[in-house]
N, C-alpha and C positions, 0 to 999 in steps of 0.2 A: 681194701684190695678187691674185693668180692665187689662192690657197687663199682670200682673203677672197670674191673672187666665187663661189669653190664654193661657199660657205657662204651666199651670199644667194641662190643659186638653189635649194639645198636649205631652206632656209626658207619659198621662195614655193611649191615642191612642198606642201610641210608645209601650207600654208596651204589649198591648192588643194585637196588632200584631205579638207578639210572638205564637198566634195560626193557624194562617196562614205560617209564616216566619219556616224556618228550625232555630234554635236555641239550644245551651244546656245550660238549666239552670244551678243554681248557688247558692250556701249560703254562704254570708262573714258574720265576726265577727271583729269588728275592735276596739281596746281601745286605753286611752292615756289620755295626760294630755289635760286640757281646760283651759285656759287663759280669764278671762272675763274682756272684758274692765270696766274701770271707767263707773260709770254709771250718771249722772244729775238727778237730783231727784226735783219734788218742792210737798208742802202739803199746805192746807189752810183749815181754819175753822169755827168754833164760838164756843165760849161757856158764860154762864151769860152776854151775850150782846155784850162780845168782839170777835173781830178777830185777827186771826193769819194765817202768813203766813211764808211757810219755801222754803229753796232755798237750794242744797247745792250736795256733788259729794258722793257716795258709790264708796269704791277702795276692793277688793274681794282677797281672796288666791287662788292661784292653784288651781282647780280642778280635778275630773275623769270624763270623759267619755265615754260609751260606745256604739255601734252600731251594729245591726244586720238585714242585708237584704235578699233578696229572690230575683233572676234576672236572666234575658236572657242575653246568651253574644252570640247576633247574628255574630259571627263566618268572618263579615267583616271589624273590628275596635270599634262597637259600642257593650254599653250595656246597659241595662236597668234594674232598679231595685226599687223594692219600702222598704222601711229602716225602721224602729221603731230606734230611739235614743233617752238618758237619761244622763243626763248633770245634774254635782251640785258644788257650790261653795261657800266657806264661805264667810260674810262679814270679812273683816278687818277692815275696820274702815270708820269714815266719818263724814266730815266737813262739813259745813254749815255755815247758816243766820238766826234766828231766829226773829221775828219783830210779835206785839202786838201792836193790835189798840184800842182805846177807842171806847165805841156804838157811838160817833160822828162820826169816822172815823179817829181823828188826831192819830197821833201816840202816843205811849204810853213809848216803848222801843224796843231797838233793842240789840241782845248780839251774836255775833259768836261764835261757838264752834267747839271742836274736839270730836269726839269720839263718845258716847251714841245710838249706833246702835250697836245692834249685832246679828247674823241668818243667816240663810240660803237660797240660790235660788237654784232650782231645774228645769228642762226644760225637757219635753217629748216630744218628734217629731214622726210625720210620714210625711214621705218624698217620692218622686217622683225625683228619679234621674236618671242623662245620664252619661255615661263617652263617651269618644271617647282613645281606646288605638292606641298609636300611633308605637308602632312597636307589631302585634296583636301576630304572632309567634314566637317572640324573648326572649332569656332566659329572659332578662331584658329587658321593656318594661317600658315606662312613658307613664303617661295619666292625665286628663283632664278632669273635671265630673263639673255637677253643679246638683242641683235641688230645689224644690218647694215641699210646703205642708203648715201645721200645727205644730203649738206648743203649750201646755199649760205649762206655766212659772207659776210656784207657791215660791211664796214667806215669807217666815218664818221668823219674824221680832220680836226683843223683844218690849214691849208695844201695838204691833198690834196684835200677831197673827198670824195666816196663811191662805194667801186669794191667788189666782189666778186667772189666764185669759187666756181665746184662742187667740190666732194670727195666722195670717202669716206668714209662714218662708220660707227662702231662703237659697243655700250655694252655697260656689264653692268651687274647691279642687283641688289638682296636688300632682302628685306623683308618685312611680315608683313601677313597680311590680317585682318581683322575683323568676320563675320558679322554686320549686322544686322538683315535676315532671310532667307529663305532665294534670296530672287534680288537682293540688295544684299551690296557689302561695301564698307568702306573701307581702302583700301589704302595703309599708311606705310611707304616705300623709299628705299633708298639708289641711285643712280646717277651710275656712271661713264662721260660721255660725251665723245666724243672724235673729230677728223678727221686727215685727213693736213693736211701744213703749206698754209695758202693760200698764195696772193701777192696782193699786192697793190700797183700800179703796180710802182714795184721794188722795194718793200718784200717781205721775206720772213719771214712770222710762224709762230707755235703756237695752235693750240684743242684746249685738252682742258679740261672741266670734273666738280668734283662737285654734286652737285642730291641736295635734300632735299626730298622730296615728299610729298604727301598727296594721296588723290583718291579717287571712288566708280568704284564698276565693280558697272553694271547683269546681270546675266544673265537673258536667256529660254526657261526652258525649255519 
C-alpha cells in the first residue's frame, strides 16, 4: 500500500508538470464491454444465539464501461492523464456453503446451494494514469499505460440492499492507436482494472476486471 501511494503521488507530480513542460492537452472517451472476474465472497453472523457462516463464489454477466479523461501528451512518447470511470455488472449467479452453529458453538447444519443472489455491482473511479506511446508520430501507434487512484464499489444485492466502499485501485492497459487526423485518434485497448477487496455489510468480496475498449482522444495542439 505504501509503494502504491508513492506511485500515485508520482503520477500527480508527472501530471502537474504539465505547467512547466511544453505539452497539448487532451480529452479521450473510451467504452466497451467489462468482464468481471468470479468473485469469493464469505458472510458470518448471529441471530437468537446462533451463528452462521457463509462461504461461497459470485460469477457476474458482461458488463458496460465507460471512461473519460483530461491529459497531457508531452509530445516525446509519454502522456498523462487523470480519468473518472464507471463500471457495472450483473450478478448471475452463485454458489456457496451455508453452516449454522448452536449458542454452544457445535454445529448445527450445513446445506450447499446454487443460486439465491441476485444484483448489481457498480464501480466509479478516479484515476492517475501514464501511457508511454511507443511509435509517438505514427499513423498507428501501440502503447502502454497503467495507473492509480480510487474507487467506490457499490453493491446492490437482493436481501441486503445497497451499501458500498472506497478503495484502492490500480490498472494496466495496451493497445493501439489509430490516426485519423492529425489531432484525432481512435484508441482500441485492453485493460486490466482492479481494487483492493471491498466489504460489504459483512460480506467480504473481490473486484478485478478485464475491459475491451474503444474510444476517440481529441488533441490540441
Amino acid at each position: 500500500m505504501k509503494n502504491s501511494r508513492i506511485i500515485l503521488v508520482a503520477l500527480v507530480m508527472m501530471i502537474s508538470a504539465s505547467t512547466v513542460v511544453c505539452a497539448a492537452p487532451y480529452v479521450a472517451v473510451n467504452m466497451g464491454a467489462v468482464l468481471l472476474n468470479d468473485s469469493d465472497y464469505t458472510d458470518s453472523g448471529y441471530y437468537d444465539g446462533y451463528s452462521f457462516t457463509e462461504k461461497g463464489e459470485f460469477s457476474f454477466d458482461t458488463g458496460f464501461g465507460v471512461t473519460a479523461a483530461i491529459g497531457n501528451d508531452f509530445r516525446n512518447g509519454f502522456r498523462a492523464e487523470i480519468e473518472f470511470g464507471f463500471r457495472g455488472n450483473d450478478i448471475d449467479d452463485a454458489d456457496g456453503t451455508y453452516s449454522e452453529y448452536f449458542p454452544n458453538g457445535d454445529l448445527d447444519f450445513t446445506v450447499d446451494y446454487t443460486g439465491g443472489f441476485r444484483g448489481e455491482v457498480y464501480s466509479s473511479s478516479l484515476m492517475f494514469n501514464g501511457f508511454i506511446d511507443l511509435v509517438p508520430n505514427g499513423t498507428v501507434s501501440p502503447f502502454i499505460g497503467a495507473g492509480v487512484g480510487f474507487a467506490n464499489i457499490d453493491a446492490d444485492l437482493d436481501y441486503y440492499g445497497s451499501e458500498d466502499d472506497n478503495v484502492f485501485a490500480y490498472q494496466f492497459a495496451a493497445g493501439m492507436a489509430f490516426a485519423v487526423t492529425p489531432n484525432m485518434k481512435i484508441d482500441l485497448q485492453y485493460r486490466y482494472f482492479a481494487t483492493e477487496d471491498p466489504d460489504f455489510y459483512s460480506l467480504e468480496a473481490e473486484y478485478d476486471t478485464h475491459n475491451i475498449l474503444v474510444g476517440l482522444r481529441s488533441t490540441f495542439y
